[in-house]
C-alpha positions as CSV (number, residue, x, y, z in Angstrom):
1,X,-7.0,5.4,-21.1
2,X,-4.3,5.9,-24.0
3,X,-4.2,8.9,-22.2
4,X,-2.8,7.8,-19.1
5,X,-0.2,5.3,-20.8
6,X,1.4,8.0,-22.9
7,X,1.8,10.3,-19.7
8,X,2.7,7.1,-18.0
9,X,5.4,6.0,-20.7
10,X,7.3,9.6,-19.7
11,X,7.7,8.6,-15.9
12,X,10.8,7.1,-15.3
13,X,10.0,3.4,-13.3
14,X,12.5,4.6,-10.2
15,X,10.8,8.2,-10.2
16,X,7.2,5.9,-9.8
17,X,8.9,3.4,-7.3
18,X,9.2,6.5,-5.3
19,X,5.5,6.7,-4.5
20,X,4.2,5.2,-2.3
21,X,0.5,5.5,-3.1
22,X,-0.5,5.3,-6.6
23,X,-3.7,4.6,-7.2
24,X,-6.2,5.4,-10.0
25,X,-9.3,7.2,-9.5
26,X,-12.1,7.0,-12.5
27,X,-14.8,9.2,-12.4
28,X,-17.7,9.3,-10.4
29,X,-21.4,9.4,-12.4
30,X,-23.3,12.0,-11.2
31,X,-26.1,9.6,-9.5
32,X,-23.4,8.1,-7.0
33,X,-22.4,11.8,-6.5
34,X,-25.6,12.2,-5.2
35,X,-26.2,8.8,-3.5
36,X,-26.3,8.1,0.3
37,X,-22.3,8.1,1.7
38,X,-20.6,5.1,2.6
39,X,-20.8,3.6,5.8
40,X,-17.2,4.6,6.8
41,X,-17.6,8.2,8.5
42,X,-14.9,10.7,8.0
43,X,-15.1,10.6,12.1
44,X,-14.9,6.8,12.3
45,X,-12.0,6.8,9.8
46,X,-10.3,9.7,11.7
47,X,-10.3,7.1,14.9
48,X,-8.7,4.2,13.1
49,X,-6.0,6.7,11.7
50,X,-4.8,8.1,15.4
51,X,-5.4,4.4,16.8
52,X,-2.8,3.2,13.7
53,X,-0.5,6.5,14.9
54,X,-0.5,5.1,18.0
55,X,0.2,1.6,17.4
56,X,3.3,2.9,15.5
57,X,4.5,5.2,18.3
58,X,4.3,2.3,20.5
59,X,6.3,-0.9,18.0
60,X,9.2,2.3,17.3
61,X,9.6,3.9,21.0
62,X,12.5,3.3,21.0
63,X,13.8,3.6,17.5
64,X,14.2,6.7,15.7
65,X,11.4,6.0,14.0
66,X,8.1,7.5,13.7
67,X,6.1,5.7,11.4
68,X,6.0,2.7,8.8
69,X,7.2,4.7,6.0
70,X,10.3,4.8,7.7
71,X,11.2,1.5,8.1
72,X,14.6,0.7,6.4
73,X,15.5,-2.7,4.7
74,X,16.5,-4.5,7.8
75,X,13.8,-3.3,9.8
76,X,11.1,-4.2,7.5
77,X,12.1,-8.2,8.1
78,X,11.8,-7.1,11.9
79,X,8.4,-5.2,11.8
80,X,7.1,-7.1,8.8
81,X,7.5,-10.5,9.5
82,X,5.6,-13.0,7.3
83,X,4.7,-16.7,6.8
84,X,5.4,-18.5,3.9
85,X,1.6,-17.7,2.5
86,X,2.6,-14.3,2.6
87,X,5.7,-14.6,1.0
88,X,4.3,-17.4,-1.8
89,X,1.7,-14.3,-2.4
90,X,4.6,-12.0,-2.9
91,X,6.6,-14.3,-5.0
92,X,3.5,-14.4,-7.5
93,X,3.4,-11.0,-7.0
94,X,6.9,-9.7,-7.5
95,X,6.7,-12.0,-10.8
96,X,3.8,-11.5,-12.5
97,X,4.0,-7.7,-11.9
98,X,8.1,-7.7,-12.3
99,X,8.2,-5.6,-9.0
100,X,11.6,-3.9,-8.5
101,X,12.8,-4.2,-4.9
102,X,11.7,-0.8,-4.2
103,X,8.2,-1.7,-4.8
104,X,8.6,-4.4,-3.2
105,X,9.6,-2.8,0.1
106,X,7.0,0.1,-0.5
107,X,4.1,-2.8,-0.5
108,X,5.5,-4.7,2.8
109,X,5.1,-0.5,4.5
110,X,2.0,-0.1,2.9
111,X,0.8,-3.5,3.9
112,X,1.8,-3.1,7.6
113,X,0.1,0.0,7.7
114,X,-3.4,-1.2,6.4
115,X,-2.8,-4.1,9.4
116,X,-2.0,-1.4,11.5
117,X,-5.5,0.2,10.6
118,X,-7.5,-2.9,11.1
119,X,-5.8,-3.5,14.4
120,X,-4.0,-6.7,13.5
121,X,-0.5,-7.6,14.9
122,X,0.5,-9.5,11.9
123,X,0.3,-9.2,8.1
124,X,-1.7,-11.2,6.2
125,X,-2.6,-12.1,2.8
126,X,-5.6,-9.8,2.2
127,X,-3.7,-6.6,3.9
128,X,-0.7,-7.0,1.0
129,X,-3.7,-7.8,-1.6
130,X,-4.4,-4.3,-0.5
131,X,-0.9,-2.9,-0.5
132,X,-0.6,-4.0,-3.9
133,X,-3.8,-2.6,-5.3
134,X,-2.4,1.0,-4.0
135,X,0.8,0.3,-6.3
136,X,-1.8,0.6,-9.6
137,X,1.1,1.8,-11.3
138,X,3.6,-0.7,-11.2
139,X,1.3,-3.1,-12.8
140,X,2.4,-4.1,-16.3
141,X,0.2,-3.1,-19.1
142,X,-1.7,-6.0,-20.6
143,X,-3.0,-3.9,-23.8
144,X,0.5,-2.6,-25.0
């Protein structure tokens, strides 16, 4: 782990606000490896991907837009409306983490896409919990 935080320490914090995804992948032992899969085909998750694709391609017709990595400041409060649970989950957030507003806009996109994935209209609390675990990397580092 020292590892990572020395590699971590020469990142700039705008280069890493720049990605979108950052998320940490430990290794797997060997007796998982070999395990049974998960229930979650490569087929089934192929289907929820196009179905997202075309939920986007519908909301952003008629926008220059294609998907919800494209979304711009002002569109984000249109496409990624929220109710004040959301946004007190964000405030906590945003503090706790000391999110720059460019992490902060790349969670909202991440988080409508995961409610894009599961079908939902609306973001909720559990799809920015979500967003915000695939931002590993803007979490402050407790041990030093």
């Amino acid at each position: 782990m020292n590892q990572v935080r020395r590699y971590r320490g020469r990142i700039s914090g705008p280069l890493l606000d720049r990605i979108d995804l950052q998320v940490e992948v430990p290794a797997v032992p060997y007796k998982d490896l070999k395990a049974p899969q998960g229930q979650l085909g490569s087929s089934v998750m192929r289907g929820r991907v196009l179905a997202a694709r075309e939920i986007q391609d519908a909301r952003y017709a008629a926008l220059p837009l294609r998907t919800n990595a494209d979304l711009s400041g002002r569109q984000l409060n249109s496409f990624c409306k929220l109710t004040e649970a959301e946004h007190a989950f964000l405030e906590n957030v945003v503090k706790s983490l000391g999110l720059s507003a460019r992490a902060y806009t790349r969670v909202l996109r991440i988080a409508r896409t995961v409610a894009d994935l599961e079908g939902d209209a609306l973001i909720r609390v559990e799809h920015l919990a979500e967003a915000v675990n695939y931002r590993n990397l803007d979490r402050r580092d407790e041990a030093g």
